[in-house]
N, C-alpha and C positions, 0 to 999 in steps of 0.2 A: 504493500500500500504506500507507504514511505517514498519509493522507487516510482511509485506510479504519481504519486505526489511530485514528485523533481521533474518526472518528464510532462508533466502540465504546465509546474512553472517556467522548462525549458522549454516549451512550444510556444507561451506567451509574452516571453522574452523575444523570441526568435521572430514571432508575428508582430512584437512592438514595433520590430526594426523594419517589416513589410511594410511600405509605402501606401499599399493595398488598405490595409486594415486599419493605420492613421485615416488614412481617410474615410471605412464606413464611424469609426469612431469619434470623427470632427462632422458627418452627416447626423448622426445623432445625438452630438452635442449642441449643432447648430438647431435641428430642428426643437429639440428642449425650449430654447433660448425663442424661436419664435413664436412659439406656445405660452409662454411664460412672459413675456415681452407686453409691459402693458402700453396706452399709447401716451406718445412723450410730450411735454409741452414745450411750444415753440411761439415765435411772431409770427404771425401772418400778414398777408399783402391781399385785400378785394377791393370790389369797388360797390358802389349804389350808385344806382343808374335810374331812371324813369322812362318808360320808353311809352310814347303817345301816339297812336295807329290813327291817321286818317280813314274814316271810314263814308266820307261823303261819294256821291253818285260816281265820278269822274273818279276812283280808285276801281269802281268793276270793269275797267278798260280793260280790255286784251289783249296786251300787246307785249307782252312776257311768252317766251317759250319755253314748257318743262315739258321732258318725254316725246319732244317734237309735236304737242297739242296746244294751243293757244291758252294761255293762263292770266287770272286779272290780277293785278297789282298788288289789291289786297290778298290774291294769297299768297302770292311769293314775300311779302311783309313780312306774314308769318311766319311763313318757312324759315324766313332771314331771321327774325326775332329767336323764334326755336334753336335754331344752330347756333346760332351767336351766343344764347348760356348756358350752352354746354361745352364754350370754351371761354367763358369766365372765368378768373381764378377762385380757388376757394379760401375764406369764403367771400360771396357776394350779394348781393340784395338786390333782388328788382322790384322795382313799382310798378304800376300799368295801368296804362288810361286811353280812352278815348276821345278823337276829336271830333265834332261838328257844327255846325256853323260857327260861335265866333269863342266857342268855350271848350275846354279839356275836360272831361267827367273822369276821374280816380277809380279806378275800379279795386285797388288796394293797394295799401301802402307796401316799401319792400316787404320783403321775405326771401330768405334765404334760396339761392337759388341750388343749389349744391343738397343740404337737405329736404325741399320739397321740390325737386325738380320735375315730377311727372304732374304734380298740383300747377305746375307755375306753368308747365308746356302745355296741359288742358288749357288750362285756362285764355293763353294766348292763342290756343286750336278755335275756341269757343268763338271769340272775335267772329261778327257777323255785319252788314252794312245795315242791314236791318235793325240794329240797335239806334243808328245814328236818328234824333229827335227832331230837327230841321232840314229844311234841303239846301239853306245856303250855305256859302262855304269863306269864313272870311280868317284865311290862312293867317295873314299877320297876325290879327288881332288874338288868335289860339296859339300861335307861336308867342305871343308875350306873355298871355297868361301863364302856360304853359311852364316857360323859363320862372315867373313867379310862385307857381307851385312847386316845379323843383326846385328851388330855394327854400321852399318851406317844410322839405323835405330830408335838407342834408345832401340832395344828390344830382348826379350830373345828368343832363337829358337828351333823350334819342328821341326825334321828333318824325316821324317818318308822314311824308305827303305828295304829290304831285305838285305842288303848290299852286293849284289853276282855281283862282280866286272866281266865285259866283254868287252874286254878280259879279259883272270886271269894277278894277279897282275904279275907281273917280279920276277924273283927270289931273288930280291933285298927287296923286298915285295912293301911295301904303300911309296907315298912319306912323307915326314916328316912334319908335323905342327910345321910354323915359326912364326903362332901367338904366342898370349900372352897368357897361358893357364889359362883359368877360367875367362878371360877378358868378355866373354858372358855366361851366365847361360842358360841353356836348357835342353834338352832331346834327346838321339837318341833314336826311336821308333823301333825297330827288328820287321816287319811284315813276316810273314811267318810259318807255321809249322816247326818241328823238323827235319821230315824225309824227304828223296828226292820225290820231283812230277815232273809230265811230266809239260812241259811248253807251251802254246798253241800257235801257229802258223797261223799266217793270211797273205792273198796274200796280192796285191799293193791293192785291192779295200777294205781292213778290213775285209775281209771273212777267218771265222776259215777256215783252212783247213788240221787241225791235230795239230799234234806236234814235238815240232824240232827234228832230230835224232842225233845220235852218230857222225855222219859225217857230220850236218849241222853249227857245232860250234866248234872253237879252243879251244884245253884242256890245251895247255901252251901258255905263251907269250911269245917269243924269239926275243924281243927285249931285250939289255942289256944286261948283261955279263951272262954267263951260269951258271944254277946251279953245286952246286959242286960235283954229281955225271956224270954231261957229261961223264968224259975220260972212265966210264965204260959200256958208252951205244954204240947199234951195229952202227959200221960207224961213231964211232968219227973221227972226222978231225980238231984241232984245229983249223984252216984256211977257211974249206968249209963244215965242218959238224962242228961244234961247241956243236949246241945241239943234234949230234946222225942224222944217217939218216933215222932212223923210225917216222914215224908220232906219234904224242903225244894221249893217249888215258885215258879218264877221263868221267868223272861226269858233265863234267860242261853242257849238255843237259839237267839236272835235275835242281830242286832246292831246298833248305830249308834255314830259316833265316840262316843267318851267323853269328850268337850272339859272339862267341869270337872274332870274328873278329872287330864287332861293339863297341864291353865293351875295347876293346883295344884302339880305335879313341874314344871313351868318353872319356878313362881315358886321352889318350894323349889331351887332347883338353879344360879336366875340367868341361864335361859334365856330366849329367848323363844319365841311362840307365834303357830301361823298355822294354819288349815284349808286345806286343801289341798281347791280352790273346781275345779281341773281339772288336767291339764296344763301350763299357761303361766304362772301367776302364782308358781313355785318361787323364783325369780330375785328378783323383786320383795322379796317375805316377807325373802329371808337377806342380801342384799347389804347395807342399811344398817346392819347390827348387826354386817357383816363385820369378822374382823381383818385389815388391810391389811397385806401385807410389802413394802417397797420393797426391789430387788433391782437388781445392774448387766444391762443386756441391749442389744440392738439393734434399731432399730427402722429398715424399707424403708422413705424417704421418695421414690424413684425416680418413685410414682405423683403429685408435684408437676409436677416439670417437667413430664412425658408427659400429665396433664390442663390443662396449660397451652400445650402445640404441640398437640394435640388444637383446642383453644381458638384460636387462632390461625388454623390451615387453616382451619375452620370458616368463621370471619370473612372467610377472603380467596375462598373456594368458596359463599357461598352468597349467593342471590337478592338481600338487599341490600348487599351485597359489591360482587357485581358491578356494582351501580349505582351505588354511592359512587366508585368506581374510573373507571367510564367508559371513553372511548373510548383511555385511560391504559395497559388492562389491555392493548390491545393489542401494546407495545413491550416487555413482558415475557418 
C-alpha cells in the first residue's frame, strides 16, 4: 500500500510537470473564479437623449427603400430610433415624444434603455400617425418647444422630421429662436428623399385613398404682411387683395426633406445636422456631439475568466494539443 502510495505521489508529480494537466487544472481554476466572480463596481459613460418622431401627414411619404418595397419615412424613423439604442452605451436613458402641429407630447420621461430595452423598442414600434391631434405642421415652432422640454429634462434631443412646414411659412419666414443657442446638444434628423413625392391620403376611418392634389393644400400663407412682390401680382389691392386675387399655386402637395431649411434651425438653435440616409447610421450622426454623464454602476466581468478556461480546454482537447502532449497524455 505504502509503495502504491509513492507511485500516486510519483504520477502527480510527474503530471504537475505535464503542461497538459497545468492546464485542465488553470480551466478549473478559472472556471471557479467565474462562478464565484461577483459583479465589480466601476464609472460609467451614457447618455439621455429625447428623441421626438414627426408624425404629421407629409412623414407617410414613400420614398425610402427597405427590401427593395417602397417604405414611408415614418417607418424607417423607427427603425432608425430602434437600432440606434441598441448601440447606446450603457447605461442610457431615452425619452420619447411626439410631434404635431406646433407642440411635442412626452410620451415618457427617460428610462433606461439597456434595462428595459424591449419596453422602450415597443414602445417606439407602437408610434402611429394616427396619434398625431392636428393636421398642421408648424416645424419650428415644435423644434423650440421641443429643445425646451429637453432642457427640462437633463437631456440632449433627437428631433426627427421632414421639416415641410403646413401651412408654408409666412413670408416673414420661421419664427425666431429666443432660447439660448447650444444650451441643449442634439441632432435634427432630415427624413425624407431629395426629390418631390406624392403624399398619401387617408379618409376619417385611416383608409388610403390616394393622394393629396394641387387643390387639396395651401401653397402660400397669407397671414402677415405680404411678400414683396404683391403690388405686381393680378388684383392687387393693398386693402382687399393684399396678396393678388389669384389663388397661390405651388408644390406644396408634394414633398422632399427640407434640408436647408433644417441646417438653418440647427444652426440657429446650436444643433447639429444629419439626413437620415436609412435605418442604421442614427447612432453614428448623434453619439459624437453626445452629452456624456459619468454615473457609479457595475459592470459583469465573470465572462474573463470563463473565456479564459474556455481557452484552456481548448488547448488541452484539441488536434494539436494532443500532439504536443504525446504519449504524456496518457498518465493523466
Amino acid at each position: 500500500m505504502i509503495l502504491h502510495g509513492d507511485m500516486v505521489m510519483w504520477n502527480w508529480r510527474q503530471n504537475l510537470r505535464d503542461p497538459m494537466a497545468l492546464l485542465l487544472l488553470a480551466a478549473l481554476a478559472l472556471a471557479c473564479v467565474a462562478i464565484a466572480l461577483p459583479p465589480m463596481p466601476m464609472t460609467v459613460i451614457g447618455v439621455d437623449v429625447l428623441a421626438i418622431v414627426d408624425i404629421t401627414g407629409s412623414m407617410n411619404t414613400r420614398d425610402y427603400q427597405v427590401a427593395g418595397k417602397p417604405t414611408s419615412r415614418l417607418l424607417v424613423a423607427k427603425a432608425a430610433l430602434k437600432d440606434m439604442i441598441g448601440k447606446l452605451p450603457c447605461p442610457s436613458r431615452l425619452a420619447l415624444g411626439l410631434f404635431s402641429e406646433r407642440v411635442p407630447f412626452l410620451l415618457f420621461e427617460p428610462v433606461d434603455v439597456c434595462q428595459d430595452y424591449g419596453a422602450v423598442s415597443g414602445a417606439i414600434e407602437a408610434i402611429d400617425w394616427r396619434e398625431a391631434w392636428e393636421g398642421d405642421s408648424h416645424v419650428a415652432a415644435g423644434l423650440y418647444r421641443s429643445i425646451e422640454m429637453a432642457k427640462s429634462l437633463g437631456a440632449d434631443l433627437i428631433f426627427i422630421t421632414d421639416g415641410q412646414e403646413a401651412p408654408p411659412l409666412p413670408a416673414s419666414g420661421a419664427p425666431a429662436f429666443e432660447g439660448k443657442r447650444g444650451e441643449v446638444r442634439g441632432l435634427i434628423v432630415g427624413a425624407g428623399g431629395y426629390s418631390l413625392s406624392p403624399i398619401p391620403k387617408f379618409d376619417d376611418r385611416g383608409n388610403e385613398v390616394g393622394f393629396w392634389g394641387i387643390d387639396d393644400v395651401p401653397h402660400e400663407n397669407r397671414f402677415g404682411s405680404p411678400p414683396p412682390d404683391a403690388e405686381s401680382r393680378p388684383g392687387y389691392n393693398p386693402r382687399n387683395a393684399p396678396f393678388g386675387a389669384a389663388a397661390a399655386i405651388g408644390t406644396e402637395h408634394l414633398s422632399s426633406v427640407r434640408e436647408s431649411y433644417l441646417k438653418q434651425l440647427a444652426q440657429e438653435a446650436g444643433l447639429g445636422y444629419a439626413h437620415m440616409d436609412g435605418s442604421s447610421h442614427l447612432a453614428q450622426g448623434y453619439l459624437p456631439i453626445a452629452t456624456s454623464h459619468a454615473s457609479p454602476g457595475l459592470t459583469d466581468l465573470r465572462w474573463v475568466p470563463g473565456a479564459l478556461a474556455l481557452l484552456a480546454l481548448l488547448a488541452v482537447f484539441s488536434p494539436l494539443g494532443r500532439r504536443v502532449a504525446g504519449p504524456k497524455s496518457a498518465n493523466l
